[in-house]
C-alpha positions in Angstrom: 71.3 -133.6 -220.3 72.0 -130.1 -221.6 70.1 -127.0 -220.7 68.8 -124.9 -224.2 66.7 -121.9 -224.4 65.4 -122.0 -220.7 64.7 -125.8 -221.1 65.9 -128.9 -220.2 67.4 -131.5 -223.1 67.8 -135.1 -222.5 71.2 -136.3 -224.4 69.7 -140.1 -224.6 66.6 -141.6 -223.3 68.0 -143.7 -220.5 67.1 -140.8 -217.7 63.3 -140.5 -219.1 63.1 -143.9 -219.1 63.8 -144.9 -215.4 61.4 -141.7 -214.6 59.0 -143.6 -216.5 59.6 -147.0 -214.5 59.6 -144.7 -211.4 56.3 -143.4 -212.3 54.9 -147.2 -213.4 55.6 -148.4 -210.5 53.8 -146.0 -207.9 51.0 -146.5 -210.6 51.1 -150.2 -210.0 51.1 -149.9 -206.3 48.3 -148.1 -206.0 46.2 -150.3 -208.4 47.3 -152.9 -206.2 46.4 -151.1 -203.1 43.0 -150.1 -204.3 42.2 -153.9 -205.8 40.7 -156.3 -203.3 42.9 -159.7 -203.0 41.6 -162.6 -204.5 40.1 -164.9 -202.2 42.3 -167.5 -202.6 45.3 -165.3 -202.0 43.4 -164.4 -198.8 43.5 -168.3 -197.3 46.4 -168.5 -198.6 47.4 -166.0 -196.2 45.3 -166.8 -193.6 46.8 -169.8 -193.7 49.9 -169.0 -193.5 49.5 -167.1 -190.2 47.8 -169.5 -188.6 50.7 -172.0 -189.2 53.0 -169.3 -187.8 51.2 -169.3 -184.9 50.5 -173.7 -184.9 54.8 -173.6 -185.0 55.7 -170.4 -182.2 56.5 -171.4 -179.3 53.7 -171.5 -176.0 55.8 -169.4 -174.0 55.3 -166.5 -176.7 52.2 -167.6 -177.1 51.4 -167.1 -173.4 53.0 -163.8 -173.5 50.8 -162.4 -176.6 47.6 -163.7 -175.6 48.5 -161.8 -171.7 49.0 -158.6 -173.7 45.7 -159.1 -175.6 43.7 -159.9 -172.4 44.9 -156.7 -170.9 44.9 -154.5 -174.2 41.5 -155.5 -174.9 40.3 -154.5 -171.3 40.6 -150.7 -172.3 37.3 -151.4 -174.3 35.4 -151.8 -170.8 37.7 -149.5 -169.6 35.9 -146.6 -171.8 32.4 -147.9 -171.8 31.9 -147.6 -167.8 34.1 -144.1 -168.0 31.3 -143.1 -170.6 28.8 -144.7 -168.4 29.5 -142.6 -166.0 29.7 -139.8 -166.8 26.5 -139.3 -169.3 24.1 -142.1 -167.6 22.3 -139.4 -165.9 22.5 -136.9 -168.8 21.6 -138.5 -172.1 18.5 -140.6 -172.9 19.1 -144.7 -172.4 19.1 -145.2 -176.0 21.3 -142.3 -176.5 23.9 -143.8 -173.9 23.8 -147.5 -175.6 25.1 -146.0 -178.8 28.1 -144.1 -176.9 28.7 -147.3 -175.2 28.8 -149.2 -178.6 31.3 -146.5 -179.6 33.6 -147.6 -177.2 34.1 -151.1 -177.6 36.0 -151.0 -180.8 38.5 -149.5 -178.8 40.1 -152.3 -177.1 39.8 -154.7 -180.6 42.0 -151.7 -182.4 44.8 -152.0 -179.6 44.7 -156.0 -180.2 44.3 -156.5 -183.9 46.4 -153.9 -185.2 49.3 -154.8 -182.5 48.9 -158.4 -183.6 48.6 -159.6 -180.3 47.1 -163.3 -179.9 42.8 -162.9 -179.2 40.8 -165.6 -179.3 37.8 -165.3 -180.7 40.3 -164.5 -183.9 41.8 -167.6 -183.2 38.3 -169.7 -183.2 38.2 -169.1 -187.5 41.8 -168.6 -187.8 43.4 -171.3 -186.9 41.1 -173.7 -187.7 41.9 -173.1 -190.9 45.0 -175.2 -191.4 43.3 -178.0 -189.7 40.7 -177.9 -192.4 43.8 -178.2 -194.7 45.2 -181.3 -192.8 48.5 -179.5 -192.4 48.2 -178.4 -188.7 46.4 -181.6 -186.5 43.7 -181.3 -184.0 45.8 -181.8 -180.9 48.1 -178.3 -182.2 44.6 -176.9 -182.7 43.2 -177.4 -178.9 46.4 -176.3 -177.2 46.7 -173.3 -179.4 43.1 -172.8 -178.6 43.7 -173.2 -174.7 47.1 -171.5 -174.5 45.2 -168.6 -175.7 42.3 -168.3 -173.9 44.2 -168.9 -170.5 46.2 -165.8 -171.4 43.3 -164.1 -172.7 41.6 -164.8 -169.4 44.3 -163.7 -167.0 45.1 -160.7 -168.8 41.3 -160.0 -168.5 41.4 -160.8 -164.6 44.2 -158.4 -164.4 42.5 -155.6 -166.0 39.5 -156.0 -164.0 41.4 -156.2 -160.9 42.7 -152.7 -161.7 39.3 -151.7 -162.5 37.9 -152.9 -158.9 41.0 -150.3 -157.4 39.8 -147.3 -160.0 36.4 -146.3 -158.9 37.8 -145.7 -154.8 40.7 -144.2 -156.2 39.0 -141.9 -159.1 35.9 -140.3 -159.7 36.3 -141.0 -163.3 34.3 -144.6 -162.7 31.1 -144.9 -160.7 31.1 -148.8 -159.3 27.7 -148.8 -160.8 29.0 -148.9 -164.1 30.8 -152.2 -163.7 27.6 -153.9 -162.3 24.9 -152.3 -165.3 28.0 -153.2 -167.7 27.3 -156.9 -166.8 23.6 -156.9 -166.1 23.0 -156.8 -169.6 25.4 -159.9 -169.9 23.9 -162.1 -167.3 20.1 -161.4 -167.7 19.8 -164.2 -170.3 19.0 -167.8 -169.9 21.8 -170.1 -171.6 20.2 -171.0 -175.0 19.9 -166.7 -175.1 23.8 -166.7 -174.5 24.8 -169.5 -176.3 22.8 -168.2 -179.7 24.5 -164.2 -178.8 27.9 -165.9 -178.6 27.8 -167.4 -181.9 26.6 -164.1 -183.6 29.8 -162.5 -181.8 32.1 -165.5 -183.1 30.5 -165.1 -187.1 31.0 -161.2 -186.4 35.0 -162.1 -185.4 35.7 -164.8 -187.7 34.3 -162.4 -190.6 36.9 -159.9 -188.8 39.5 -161.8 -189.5 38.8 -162.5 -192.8 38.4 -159.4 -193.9 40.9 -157.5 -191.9 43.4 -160.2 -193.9 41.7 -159.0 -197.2 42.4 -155.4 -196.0 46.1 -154.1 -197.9 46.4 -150.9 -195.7 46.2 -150.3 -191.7 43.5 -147.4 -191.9 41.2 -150.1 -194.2 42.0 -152.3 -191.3 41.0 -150.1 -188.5 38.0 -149.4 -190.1 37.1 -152.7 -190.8 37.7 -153.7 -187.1 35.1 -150.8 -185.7 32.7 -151.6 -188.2 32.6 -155.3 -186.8 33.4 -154.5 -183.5 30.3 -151.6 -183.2 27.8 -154.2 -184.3 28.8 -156.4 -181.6 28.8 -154.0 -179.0 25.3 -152.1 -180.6 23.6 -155.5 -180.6 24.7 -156.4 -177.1 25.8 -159.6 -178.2 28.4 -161.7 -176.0 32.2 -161.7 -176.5 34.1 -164.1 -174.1 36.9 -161.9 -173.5 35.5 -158.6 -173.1 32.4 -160.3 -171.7 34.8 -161.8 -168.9 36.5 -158.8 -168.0 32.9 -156.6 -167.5 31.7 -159.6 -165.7 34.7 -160.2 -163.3 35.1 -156.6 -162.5 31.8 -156.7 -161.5 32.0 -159.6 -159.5 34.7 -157.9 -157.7 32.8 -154.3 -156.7 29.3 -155.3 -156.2 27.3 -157.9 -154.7 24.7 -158.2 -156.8 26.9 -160.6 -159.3 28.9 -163.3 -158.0 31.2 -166.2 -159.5 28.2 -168.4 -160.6 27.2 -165.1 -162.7 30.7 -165.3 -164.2 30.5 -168.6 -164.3 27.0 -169.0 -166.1 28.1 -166.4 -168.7 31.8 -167.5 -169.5 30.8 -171.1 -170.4 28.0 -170.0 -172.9 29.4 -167.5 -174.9 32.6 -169.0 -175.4 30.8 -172.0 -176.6 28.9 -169.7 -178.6 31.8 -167.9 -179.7 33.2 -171.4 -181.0 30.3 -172.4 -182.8 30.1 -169.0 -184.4 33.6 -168.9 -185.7 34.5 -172.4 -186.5 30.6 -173.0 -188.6 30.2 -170.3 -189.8 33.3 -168.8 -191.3 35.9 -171.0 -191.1 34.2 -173.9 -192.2 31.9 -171.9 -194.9 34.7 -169.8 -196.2 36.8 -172.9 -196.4 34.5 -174.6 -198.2 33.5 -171.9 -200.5 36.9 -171.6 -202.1 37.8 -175.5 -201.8 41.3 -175.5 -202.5 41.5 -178.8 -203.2 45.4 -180.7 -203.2 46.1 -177.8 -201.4 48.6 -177.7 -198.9 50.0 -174.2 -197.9 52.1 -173.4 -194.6 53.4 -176.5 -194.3 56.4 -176.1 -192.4 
């Protein structure tokens, strides 16, 4: 490269060239960033990380699904913060869509720090089971590993809830008790049919936040998801546990049989939800036939 007349010369072509690769390649990235995976390539990856987690070990299992339990508790941690403090202000409708608002919250802290939730878990790894390369046995103790830590994550979170509201003014003990009156007011068929609109809703989140290439499409996707559930009212095991348990905790107008009534119905749901509807529909839907992905 010489310089000539206030320009630059290239001696051979090799230098323009590998600008030109440079430049390809950035072009190619962001085609591929901007183009939606195919859908096999998404089981294929879905599958994939649910044999990842069929093969870690339950210790680190244990330990994730903890973290998500309490992660995920920030959600109700908002919502009764943001019932407290506008309840008296805003119209009721008006306060239902700030409350919606906040429940994404505690869904962004879980799915995008890949900790183990789940009502992720209930399309997720049913998938390699599906596949016949992960057996139902690996499936139920995933499936209760998870859940247990889930669970006592969530009773942590609402035990430090219980301490907040004598401790701060920033949460009313009312909150906790109107955040799970609108989860036990429901006869069981009422829960059971909520919980498996909240599974679809989760098992779709999954699928889609795996079809996602970038972490803001991700995020988006996840409050999208997460805002209908919360909007509708419909019932989520694990955040559903945590409003309900801090409530049993500060007021006396829910008790463990509230808790109880709740938990069993709209995990159920949540099952049916996630299992039927996506993981076996979605499964089926692309068929991969011969298939066998993961195993290992």
């Amino acid at each position: 490269m010489i310089f000539e007349g206030g320009m630059l010369r290239f001696k051979n072509g090799k230098l323009m060239t590998n600008l030109y690769r440079m430049e390809k390649r950035q072009t190619d990235l962001k085609e591929a960033l901007n183009k939606p995976k195919p859908i096999d390539e998404i089981l294929t990856e879905q599958i994939d990380m649910a044999m990842h987690e069929h093969n870690r070990s339950k210790q680190d299992l244990f330990l994730s699904a903890i973290s998500a339990g309490l992660d995920i508790g920030f959600s109700v941690f908002l919502m009764a913060v943001i019932y407290t403090l506008f309840h008296d202000v805003v119209h009721p409708s008006v306060l239902h869509v700030l409350l919606a608002c906040a429940y994404p919250l505690g869904f962004v802290f879980v799915v995008v720090g890949k900790s183990e939730l789940f009502t992720e878990h209930t399309t997720l790894a049913v998938i390699p089971v599906l596949n016949k390369i992960a057996s139902f046995k690996s499936l139920m103790i995933l499936w209760g590993i998870i859940y247990s830590g889930n669970l006592l994550g969530g009773y942590v979170f609402s035990g430090i809830l219980a301490v907040l509201p004598s401790a701060f003014e920033v949460i009313d003990s009312r909150a906790l008790a109107e955040l799970s009156l609108k989860l036990i007011n429901f006869p069981w068929h009422i829960i059971l049919l909520s919980g498996i609109l909240a599974g679809w809703l989760m098992g779709l989140l999954s699928w889609l936040v795996t079809s996602a290439q970038e972490t803001i499409s991700r995020i988006l996707i996840i409050v999208l998801i997460t805002s209908v559930i919360g909007i509708g009212g419909l019932h989520h095991s694990i955040v559903g546990s945590i409003e309900v348990f801090a409530a049993v905790l500060t007021s006396n107008a829910v008790n463990l049989t509230d808790y109880a009534h709740v938990q069993i119905w709209s995990t159920l749901g949540n099952i049916i939800g996630g299992v039927v509807f996506v993981a076996l529909v979605k499964f089926s839907h692309v068929n991969p036939r011969n298939r066998r992905i993961g195993k290992g």
